[in-house]
N, C-alpha and C positions, 0 to 999 in steps of 0.2 A: 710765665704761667704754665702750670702742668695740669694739663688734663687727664683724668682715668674715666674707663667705662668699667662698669660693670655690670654682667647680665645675673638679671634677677631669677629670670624663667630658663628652668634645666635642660640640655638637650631634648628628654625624653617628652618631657611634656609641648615642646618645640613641637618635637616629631610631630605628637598625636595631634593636634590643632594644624597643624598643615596637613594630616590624615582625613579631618573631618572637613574642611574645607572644600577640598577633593572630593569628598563623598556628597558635597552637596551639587558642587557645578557636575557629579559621572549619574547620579540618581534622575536628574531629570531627562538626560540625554538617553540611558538607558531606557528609563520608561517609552521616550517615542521611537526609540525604534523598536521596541517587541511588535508592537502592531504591522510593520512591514517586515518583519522576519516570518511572519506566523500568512502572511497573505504571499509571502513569496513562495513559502512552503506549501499554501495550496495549489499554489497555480503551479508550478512545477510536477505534486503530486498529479493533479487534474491529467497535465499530458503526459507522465507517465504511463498512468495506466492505460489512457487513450490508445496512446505508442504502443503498448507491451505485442507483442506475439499473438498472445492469447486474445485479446479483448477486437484487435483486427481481423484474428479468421473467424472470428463470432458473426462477423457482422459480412457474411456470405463466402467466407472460404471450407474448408475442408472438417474444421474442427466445428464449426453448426450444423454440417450435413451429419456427421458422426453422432452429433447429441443429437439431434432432430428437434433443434428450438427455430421453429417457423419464425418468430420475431423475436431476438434476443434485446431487443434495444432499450427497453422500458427497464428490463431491469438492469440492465450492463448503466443505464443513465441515475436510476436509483442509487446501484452499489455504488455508482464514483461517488455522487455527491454524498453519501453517506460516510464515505471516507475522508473525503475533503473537511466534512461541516466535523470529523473528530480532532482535525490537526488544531493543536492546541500548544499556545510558548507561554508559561507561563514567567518570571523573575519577581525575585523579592529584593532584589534594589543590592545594590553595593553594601558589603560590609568591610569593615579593618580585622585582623584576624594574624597576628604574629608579626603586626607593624609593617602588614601591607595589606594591600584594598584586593580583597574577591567579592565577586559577584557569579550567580549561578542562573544561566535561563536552562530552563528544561521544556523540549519538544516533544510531546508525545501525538505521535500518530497508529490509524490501526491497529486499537487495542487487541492484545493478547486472545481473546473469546472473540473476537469479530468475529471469526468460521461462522461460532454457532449462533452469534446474533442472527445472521444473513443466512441461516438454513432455512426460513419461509420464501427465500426469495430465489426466482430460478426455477419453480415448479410447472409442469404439465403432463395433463392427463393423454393417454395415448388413447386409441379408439378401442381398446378394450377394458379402459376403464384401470388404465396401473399407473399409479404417479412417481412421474419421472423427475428427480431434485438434478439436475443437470447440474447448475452453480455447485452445490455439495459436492459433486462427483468429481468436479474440475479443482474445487479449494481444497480438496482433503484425504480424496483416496489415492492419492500416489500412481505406480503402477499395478496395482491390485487386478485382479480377475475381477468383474461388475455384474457383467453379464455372460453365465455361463451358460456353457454349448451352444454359443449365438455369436454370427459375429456382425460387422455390418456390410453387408449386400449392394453394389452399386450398380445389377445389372439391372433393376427394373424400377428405373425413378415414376413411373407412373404413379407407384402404388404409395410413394415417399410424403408423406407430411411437408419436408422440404423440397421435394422435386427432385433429390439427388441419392437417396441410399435408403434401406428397410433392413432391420435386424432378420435375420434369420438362420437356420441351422440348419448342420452340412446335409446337403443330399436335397435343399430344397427344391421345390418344381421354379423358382426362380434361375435354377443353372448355377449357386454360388456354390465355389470351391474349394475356397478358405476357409468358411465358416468352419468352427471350433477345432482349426488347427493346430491350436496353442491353447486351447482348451475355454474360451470366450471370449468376451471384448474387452477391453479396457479401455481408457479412457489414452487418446495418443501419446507416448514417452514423451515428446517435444513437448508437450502443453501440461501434461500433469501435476500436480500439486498439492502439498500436504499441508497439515497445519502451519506448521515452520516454516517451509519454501511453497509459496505458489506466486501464482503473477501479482498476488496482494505487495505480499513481503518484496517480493523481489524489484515491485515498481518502489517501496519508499527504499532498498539498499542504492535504485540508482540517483536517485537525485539528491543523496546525500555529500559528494562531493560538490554539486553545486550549491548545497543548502551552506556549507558550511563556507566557501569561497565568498560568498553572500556575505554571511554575517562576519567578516573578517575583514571586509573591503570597509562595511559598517562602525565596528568597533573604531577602526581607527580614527576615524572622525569623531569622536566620542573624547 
């Protein structure tokens, strides 16, 4: 007795029915982990910025004597979780595309305009009545001049808002001798920040290799 087979169904269409089969057991696995990709990028973001430079001498080193924010915390705890509640993964599921399977998740954090959402936040009135956007000055103005023919004064914490420095200009009856030696204050090189680069951007540049170590450990279980 001789037996023959023969296949009815083409390679191609082979291919594509083992393509969508695929697509059905990678779509549901995909879906559940967006949700732990997008929580792990919070909480990473969260102690970023906690961590940064900037966000720790706020909270009683040299860089909150310089702004003269008596309590920066309310809003340094505002701006995290306002960043945090933007991190967003969003994916629309596995496709086939040239007879093989892509899939795209997209993470966006810290939109682009954030500066100027957060220029309400970070405000205080000085005792002559001039308001001071401290957060703006830290997120945006770089090394710029801010305050000219003023610098700040650390000989007479009595008279300081924070207990540690007062702006004032040269020759004052405070004894300061720096003041507008460079022509006024700025906000400190070490800390400054622009649109593009400030302790915003530069906390999501670093947990992005952990974000993505993450989702890769991920994937493969998938």
């Amino acid at each position: 007795m001789k037996l023959s087979l023969k296949l009815v169904t083409s390679q191609q269409d082979t291919n594509s029915r083992l393509l969508q089969s695929l697509i059905k057991l990678i779509n549901p696995r995909l879906k559940a982990v967006v949700p732990k990709i997008e929580n792990t990028a919070k909480n990473l973001l969260r102690v970023a910025l906690q961590s940064s430079p900037e966000y720790m001498d706020l909270l009683g080193g040299r860089l909150q004597t310089e702004l003269g924010v008596v309590d920066p915390t309310p809003t340094l705890l505002e701006l995290t979780e306002r960043l945090v509640d933007s991190v967003s993964v969003i994916s629309k599921g596995a496709t086939i595309k040239n007879n093989q399977i892509s899939a795209v998740i997209r993470l966006t954090a810290s939109p682009s305009n954030f500066s100027e959402q957060v220029k309400h936040l970070g405000i205080y009135t000085t005792r002559k009545g001039s308001q001071i956007p401290w957060l703006d000055w830290l997120l945006n103005y770089g090394d710029q001049i801010i305050v000219r023919d003023y610098d700040v004064d650390f000989s007479a914490p009595a008279f300081s808002r924070t207990g540690g420095a007062i702006m004032s200009g040269a020759g004052s009856i405070f004894g300061n001798t720096q003041a507008n030696s460079d022509g006024g204050w700025r906000v400190p090189p070490e800390f400054s920040g622009t649109a593009n680069n400030n302790f915003i951007t530069r906390s999501v540049d670093q947990i992005s290799p952990q974000l993505e170590q993450f989702m890769l450990q991920n994937f493969k279980n998938i």
